[in-house]
N, C-alpha and C positions, 0 to 999 in steps of 0.2 A: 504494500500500500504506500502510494506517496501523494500528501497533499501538500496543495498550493494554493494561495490564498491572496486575493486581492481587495486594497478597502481605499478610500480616500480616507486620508489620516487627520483632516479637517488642521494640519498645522501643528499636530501635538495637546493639542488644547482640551482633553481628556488626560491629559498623564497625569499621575500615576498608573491609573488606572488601562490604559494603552498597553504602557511598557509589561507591566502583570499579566496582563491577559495574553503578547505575543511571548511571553516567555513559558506560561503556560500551555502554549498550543503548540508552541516548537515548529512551527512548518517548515518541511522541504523547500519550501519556494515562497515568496513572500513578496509579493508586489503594492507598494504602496504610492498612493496621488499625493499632491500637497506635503512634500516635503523639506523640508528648511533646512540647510545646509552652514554652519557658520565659518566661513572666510577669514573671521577676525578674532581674536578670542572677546567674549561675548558672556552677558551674563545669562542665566537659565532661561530666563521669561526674557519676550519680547512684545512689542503691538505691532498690530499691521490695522492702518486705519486707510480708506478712502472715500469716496461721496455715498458710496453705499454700504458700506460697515467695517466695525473694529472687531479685531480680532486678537485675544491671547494667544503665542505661540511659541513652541518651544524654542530657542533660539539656535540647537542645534542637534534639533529629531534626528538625521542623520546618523550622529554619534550616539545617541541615546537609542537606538532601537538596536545599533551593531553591537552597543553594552550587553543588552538582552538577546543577542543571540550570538554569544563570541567566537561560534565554530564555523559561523556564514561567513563565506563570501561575498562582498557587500559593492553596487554598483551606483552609483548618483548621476543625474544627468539632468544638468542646469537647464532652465528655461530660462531666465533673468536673475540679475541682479540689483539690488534695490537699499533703500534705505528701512530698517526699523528701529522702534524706540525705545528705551525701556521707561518707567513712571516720571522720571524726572525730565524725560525730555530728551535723555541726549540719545546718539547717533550711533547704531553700529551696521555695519554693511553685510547683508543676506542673501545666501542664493535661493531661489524658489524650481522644484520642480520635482522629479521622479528617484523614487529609493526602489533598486532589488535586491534582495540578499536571496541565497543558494545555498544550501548545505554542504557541507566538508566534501561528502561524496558526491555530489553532481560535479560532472566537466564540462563548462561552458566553453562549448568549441566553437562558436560562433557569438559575437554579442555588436550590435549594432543600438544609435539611438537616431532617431529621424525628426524633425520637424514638420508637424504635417497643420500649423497654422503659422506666420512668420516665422522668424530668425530669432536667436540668443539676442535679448539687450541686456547689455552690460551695464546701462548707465542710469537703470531706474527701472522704475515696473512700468511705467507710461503709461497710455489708455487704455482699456478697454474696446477688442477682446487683446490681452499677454497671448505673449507664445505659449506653443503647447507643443509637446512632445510626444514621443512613442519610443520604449522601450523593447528591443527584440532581442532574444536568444535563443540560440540550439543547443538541447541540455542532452546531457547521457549518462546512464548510473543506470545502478539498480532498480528496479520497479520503475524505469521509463522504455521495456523494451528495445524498440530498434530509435528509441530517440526520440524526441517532441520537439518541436518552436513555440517557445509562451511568450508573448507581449501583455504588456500594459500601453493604457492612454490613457490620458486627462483631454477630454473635449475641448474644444475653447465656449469660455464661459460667456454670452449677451447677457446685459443687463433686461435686453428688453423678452427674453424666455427661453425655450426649446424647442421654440418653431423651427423644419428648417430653412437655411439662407444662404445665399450663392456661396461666401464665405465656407456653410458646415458642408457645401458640398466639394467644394476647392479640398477641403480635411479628406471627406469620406474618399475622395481621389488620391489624394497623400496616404493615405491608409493602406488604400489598394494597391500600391506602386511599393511602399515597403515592404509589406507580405509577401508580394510576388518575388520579389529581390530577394526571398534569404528561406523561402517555404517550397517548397516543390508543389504539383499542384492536388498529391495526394497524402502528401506526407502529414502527419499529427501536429494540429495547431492549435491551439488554445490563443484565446486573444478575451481580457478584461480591461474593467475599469470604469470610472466616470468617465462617461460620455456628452452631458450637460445634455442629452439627446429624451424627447418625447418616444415609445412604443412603435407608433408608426412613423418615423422618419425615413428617405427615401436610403438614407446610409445603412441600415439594413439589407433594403434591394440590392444594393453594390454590393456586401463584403457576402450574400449569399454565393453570388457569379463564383465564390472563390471556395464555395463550399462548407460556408460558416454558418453555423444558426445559432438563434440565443438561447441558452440556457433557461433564463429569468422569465421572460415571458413565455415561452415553451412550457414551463414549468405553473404557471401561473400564479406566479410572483406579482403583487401588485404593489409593494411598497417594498423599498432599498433604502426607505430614510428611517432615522429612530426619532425618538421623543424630545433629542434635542433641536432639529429640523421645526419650523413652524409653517410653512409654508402651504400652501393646497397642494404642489403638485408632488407626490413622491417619488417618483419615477428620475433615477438619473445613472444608476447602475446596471453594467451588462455583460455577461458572460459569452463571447462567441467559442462553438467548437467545429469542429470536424468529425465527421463519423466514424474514422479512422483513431478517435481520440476513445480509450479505453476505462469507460470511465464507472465509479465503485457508488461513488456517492454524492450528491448536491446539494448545498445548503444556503440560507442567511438569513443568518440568528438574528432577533432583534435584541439578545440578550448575551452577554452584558455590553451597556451602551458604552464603546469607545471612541464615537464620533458620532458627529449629526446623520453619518451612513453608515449603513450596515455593511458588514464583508460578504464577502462571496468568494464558498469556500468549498472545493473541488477535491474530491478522492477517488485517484484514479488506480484502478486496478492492476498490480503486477505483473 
């Protein structure tokens, strides 16, 4: 049995209780959204504030989740970097973007990261939507058979929903183009994450062409958010697979709450 597990990490802004829970669950594979990375030494809390909300976050999740799991191998890949605060006011400089860590025994023979909305800014978070990224790797070990490709993504976020928009289609294109680039066209793929995406978006109809169905709504999942979320629409999490992907068990727990989303959490069969 090996599981793998995807969640947007909402920033750290759950921990303790985060770091507990991923060290409890121990995954194989662990892909996390919203990950803060610190560049400068930093103290543990940070804010991240804009025209549409503040946030506490960890100052450097990154470090703090490879603490909890010290036998991973551990991969980071910047979206931006920017300024955060801590209470008084002053300035430390943050990278924002995608954490994986992999167990001792996986061999990541392959690892790529893509842009599939803008480019890396270095110089700020800027406007709305931020770069967004895609994480890919070809893993091998034990209980992966003849091998898998797991990605993660972070959608790009609109303020104004989860309709879609030439923009999330320009993405769901960048999606396509990475997959194809590192996946064969029958080979075992998994692909999660926040998607910032509605149930019926047309980015579904694209990444099927490649063989991919979702897990979540297949399943009939109708909420990915927890109780810290207020919002109406719950829907923003998605698991694609392949049918070639060998799979034992699927899950996402609303319990216990370690961000405004829930994980989605994959046990695939030996």
């Amino acid at each position: 049995l090996m599981r793998l597990v995807w969640l947007n990490a909402w920033g750290g802004a759950v921990w303790p209780a985060l770091g507990d829970w991923i060290a409890s669950l121990a995954p194989d594979v662990l892909f996390l959204q919203e990950v803060i990375r610190a560049p400068v030494p930093s103290p543990e809390w940070l804010i991240y504030a804009d025209a549409y909300r503040r946030l506490d976050q960890r100052a450097d999740l990154f470090a703090d989740v490879s603490a909890r799991l010290p036998g991973h191998q551990a991969f980071f890949a910047p979206a931006a970097r920017g300024p955060l605060v801590n209470e008084d006011g002053c300035v430390f400089t943050s990278e924002h973007g995608l954490g994986a860590w992999m167990a001792r025994g996986i061999a990541v023979s392959e690892y790529t990261t893509r842009f599939v909305h803008g480019r890396y800014r270095p110089d700020g978070w800027g406007p709305e939507p931020v770069p967004r990224t895609m994480q890919l790797m070809r893993l091998a070990g034990e209980g992966l058979g003849p091998g898998l490709v797991a990605a993660q993504l972070h959608g790009l976020r609109d303020p104004g929903g989860k309709r879609d928009s030439p923009a999330r289609m320009q993405q769901a294109e960048a999606m396509a183009s990475a997959i194809s680039d590192i996946a064969g066209p029958d080979e075992p793929l998994v692909l999660g994450g926040d998607f910032n995406l509605l149930p019926d978006s047309e980015t579904f109809t694209r990444l099927e062409a490649l063989g991919l169905r979702d897990l979540v709504t297949g399943s009939g999942i109708e909420y990915t958010r927890t109780t810290l979320y207020t919002k109406e629409q719950r829907h923003a999490n998605y698991l694609l697979v392949r049918e070639t992907v060998a799979i034992s068990a699927f899950s996402v727990p609303a319990e216990p709450v370690v961000s405004d989303h829930r994980p989605l959490i994959l046990d695939l069969a030996g």
